[in-house]
C-alpha positions, 0 to 999 in steps of 0.5 A: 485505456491500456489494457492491464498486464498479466503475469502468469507467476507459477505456483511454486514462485513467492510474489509476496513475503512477510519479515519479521518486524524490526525497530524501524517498522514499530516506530513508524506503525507508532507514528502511523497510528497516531497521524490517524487516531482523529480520523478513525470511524469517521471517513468511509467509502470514497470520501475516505480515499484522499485522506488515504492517498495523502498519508500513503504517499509519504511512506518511504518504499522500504529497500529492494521493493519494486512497484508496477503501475498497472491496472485492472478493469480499466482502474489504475494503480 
């Protein structure tokens, strides 16, 4: 198995940002929460994770994001 890449990113350097909400993403937070509603409570730990996996892979990237496959502790993502 690969070990993980680690990247030293100085502390003054931003990895993560917040926008503010725009129309598009209250749409989908709507549909979102409504996919799940029959779900809410009922799936825990491990049984959850493929109902997760289903409903995350079909959310569109938003524009100028970039996504890394790697890994830690021998667990991908």
């Amino acid at each position: 198995m690969q070990s993980a890449k680690h990247k030293n990113i100085p502390a003054n350097d931003f990895w993560s940002s917040v926008h503010p909400l725009t129309s598009e993403d209250t749409v989908a937070m709507t549909a979102l929460r409504s996919a799940v509603a029959g779900m809410k409570g009922k799936l825990e730990g491990i049984a959850a994770r493929a109902p997760f996996n289903s409903i995350i892979e079909r959310v569109q990237a938003p524009e100028g994001v970039i996504f890394e496959e790697d890994g830690v502790g021998g667990i991908s993502g």
